[in-house]
N, C-alpha and C positions, 0 to 999 in steps of 0.2 A: 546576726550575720550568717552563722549554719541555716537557719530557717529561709532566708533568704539567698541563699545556693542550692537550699535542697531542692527549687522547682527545676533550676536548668540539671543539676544533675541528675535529679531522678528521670529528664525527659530523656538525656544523655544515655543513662542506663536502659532506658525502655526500646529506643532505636539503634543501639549499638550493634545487634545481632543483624538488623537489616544491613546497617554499613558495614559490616566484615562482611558481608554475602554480598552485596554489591560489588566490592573493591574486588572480589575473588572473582568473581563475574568478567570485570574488565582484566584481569589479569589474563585469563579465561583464551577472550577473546585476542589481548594482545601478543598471547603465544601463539596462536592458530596465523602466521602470516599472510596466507590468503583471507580468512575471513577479516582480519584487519585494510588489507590493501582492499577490499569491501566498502567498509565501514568508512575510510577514510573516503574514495571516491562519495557516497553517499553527502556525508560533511561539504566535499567540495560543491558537489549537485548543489546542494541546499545553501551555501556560499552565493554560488551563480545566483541561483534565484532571486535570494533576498536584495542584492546587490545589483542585478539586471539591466535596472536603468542608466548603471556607472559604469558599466565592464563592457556593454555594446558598443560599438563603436560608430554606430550609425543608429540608435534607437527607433529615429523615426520611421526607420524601413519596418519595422516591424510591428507598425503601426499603420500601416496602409499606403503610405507615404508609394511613389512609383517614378521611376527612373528609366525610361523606356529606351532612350540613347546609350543606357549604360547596359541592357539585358547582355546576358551569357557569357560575361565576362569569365574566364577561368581564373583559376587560385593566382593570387600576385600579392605584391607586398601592401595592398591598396586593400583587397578583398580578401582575404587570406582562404575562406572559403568559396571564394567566387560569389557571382552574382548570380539570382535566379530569371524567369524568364520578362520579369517587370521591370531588371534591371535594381533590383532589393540585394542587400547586403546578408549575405547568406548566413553569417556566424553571426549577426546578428540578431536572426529570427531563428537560429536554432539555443542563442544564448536565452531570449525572452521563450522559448519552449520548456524551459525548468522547469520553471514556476507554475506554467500549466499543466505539465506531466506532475509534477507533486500534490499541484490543488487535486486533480483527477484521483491519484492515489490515497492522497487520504480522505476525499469526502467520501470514495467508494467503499474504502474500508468502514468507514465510520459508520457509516449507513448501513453496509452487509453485518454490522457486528451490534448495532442495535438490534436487526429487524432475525438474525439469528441465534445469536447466544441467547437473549429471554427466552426464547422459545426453547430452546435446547435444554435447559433450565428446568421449565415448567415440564416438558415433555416428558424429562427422568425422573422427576420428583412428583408430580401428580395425579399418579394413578397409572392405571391400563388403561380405562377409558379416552384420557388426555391424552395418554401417549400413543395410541393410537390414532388416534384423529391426528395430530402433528403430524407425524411422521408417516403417515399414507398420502398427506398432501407434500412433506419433502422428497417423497420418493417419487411423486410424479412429477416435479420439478429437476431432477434427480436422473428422472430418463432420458432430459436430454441432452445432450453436448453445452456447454453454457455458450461457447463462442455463437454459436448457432441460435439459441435461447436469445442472446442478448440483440443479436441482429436479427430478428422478429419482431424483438420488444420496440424496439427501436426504430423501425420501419414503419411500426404502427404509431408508435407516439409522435413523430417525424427527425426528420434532422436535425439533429443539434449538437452541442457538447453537455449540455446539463440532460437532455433523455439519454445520448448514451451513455452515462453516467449510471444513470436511474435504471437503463436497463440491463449496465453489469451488475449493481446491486442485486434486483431482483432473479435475476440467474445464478449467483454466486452464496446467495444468503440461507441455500439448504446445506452447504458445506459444513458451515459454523453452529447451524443447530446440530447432524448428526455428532458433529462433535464433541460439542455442550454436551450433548443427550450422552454420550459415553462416557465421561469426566462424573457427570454427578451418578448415573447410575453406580460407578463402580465408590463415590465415595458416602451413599447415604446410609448405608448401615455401614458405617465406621462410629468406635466410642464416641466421635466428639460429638458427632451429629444426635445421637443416644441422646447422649447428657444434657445436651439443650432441648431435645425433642419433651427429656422427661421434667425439666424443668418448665415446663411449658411456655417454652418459647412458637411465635406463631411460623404457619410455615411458610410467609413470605422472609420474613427474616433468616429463618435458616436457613433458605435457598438462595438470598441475596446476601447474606451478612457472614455465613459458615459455608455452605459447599463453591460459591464461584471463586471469592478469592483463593481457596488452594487448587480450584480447575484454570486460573488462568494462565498457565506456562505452557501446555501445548497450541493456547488460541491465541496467545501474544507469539510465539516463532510461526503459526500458520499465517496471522497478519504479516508478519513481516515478510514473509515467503511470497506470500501473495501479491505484497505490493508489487513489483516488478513487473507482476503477471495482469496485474489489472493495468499498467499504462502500457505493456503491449497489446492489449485487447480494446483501450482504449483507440490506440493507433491503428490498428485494424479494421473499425471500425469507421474513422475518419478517412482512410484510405478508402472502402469502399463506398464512402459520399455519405456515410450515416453518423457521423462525429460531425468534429467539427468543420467551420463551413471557412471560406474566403471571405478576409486576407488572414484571418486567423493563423499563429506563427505555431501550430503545432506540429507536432514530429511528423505523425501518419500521416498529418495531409498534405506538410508538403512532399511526401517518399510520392503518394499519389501525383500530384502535380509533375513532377518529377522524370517519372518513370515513362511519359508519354517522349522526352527530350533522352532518353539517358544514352542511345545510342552517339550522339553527338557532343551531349552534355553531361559528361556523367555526374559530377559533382551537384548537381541539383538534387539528387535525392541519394548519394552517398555517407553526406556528414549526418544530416538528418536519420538516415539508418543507422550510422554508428552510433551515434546520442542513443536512439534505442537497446542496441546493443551494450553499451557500456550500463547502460542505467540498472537494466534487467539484471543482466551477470552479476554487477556490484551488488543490488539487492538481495540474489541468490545466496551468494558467498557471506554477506554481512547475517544473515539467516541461518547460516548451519556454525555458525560461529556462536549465535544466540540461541541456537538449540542446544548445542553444548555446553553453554554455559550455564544455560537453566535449567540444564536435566543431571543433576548431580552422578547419575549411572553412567553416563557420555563421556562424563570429564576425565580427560588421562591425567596421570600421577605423573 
């Protein structure tokens, strides 16, 4: 019977140290009241999303669906955000705008943190010659503005939501290697790295298996930071016609669509702006909440 306890215990013992650093984490956060009122907006965002096609109230508007008798209705108890200029149900297609502003946020993260942190990696860890080479092609990537970068890329690939997608990635993806690159440089002559180096462990393993997981807490609060910044740039984008296209229910484009009506119609590209507004800020807040919690120097007593 002991022999048969000792595996869940002994697992029990092995991740205990994680789960007190965890639970302290959220404690962490759930004293910071703003970075909570954050986190919680986030939770909701991602609520909307998943739930989308049960919480609109008109689904089909935002799905191409058009109402031409019904266009420009203002806020009423029918429309709560008004109609837009098709006569489409406005809270409706800024409700199915979630899910796209999140799909957008995390494939760009995912992708900017593939195509940056290995490099960032290899670039501290494998020489001056490597590192060199890296880091003279992130720094000319580096000189430009990425909002700018991305609307290039994206002009050239054409219009879409998946290029500009591809072209925040590849604008945003020098960030996370400089960083990488600072993370491992300052940890490879540390003991632990030594003691495996002399063990002859290879040097893909100790650059993947020993220096990134203890570099990953300033690149996890910069994703996180990030994301807000990537679906306004996303929106940005779609507003000036290089995201997403029509009837597509995204934030930026319909602010775009919007803005040509607002003197008359304000509400066409008001909620739509606020959903950005709330997203980004909540993202912010939920960010410095997560820097402090995973930066043990940060945490107040």
């Amino acid at each position: 019977m002991s022999q048969a306890n000792s595996g869940p215990s002994k697992l029990l013992s092995e991740i205990e140290p994680q789960l007190r650093e965890l639970r302290y984490s959220f404690f962490v956060i759930r004293r910071n009241k703003v970075s909570l009122a954050g986190l919680l907006f986030v939770l909701f965002l991602v609520f909307v999303a998943v739930f989308a096609p049960w919480l609109a109230p008109y689904p089909e508007d935002a799905k191409g669906a058009v109402h031409p008798a019904d266009a420009f209705h203002p806020p009423d108890a029918a429309h709560p955000f008004g109609t837009d200029e098709a006569g489409r149900d406005i809270l409706s297609r800024v409700i199915f705008g979630a899910p796209i502003s999140l799909r957008i946020g995390v494939l760009v993260i995912v992708l900017t943190l593939a195509i940056g942190v290995p490099l960032g990696v290899w670039a501290g860890y494998g020489g001056r010659a490597i590192d060199e080479a890296i880091m003279r092609v992130t720094d000319m990537f580096l000189s430009f503005p990425p909002l700018l970068l991305a609307l290039v890329i994206s002009a050239v690939l054409g219009a879409s939501l998946t290029n500009s997608m591809i072209a925040i990635a590849i604008a945003w993806w020098p960030w996370y290697t400089r960083l990488a690159r600072g993370q491992v440089v300052s940890l490879k002559e540390r003991p632990f790295v030594e003691a495996a180096r002399a063990t002859g462990v290879s040097g893909f393993r100790i650059m993947f298996q020993h220096i990134l997981p203890n570099s990953l807490t300033p690149i996890v609060v910069q994703a996180s930071l990030d994301f807000g910044s990537v679906i306004l740039t996303a929106a940005s984008l779609s507003f000036l016609g290089l995201g997403a296209q029509p009837p597509t229910p995204e934030w930026g484009l319909m602010i775009s669509i919007g803005r040509y009506y607002f003197l008359d119609h304000w509400h066409l590209a008001t909620f739509p702006g606020l959903a950005i507004l709330a997203t980004v800020l909540a993202f912010n807040l939920m960010s410095d909440g997560l820097r402090e919690a995973l930066t043990p120097r940060l945490r107040r007593v």
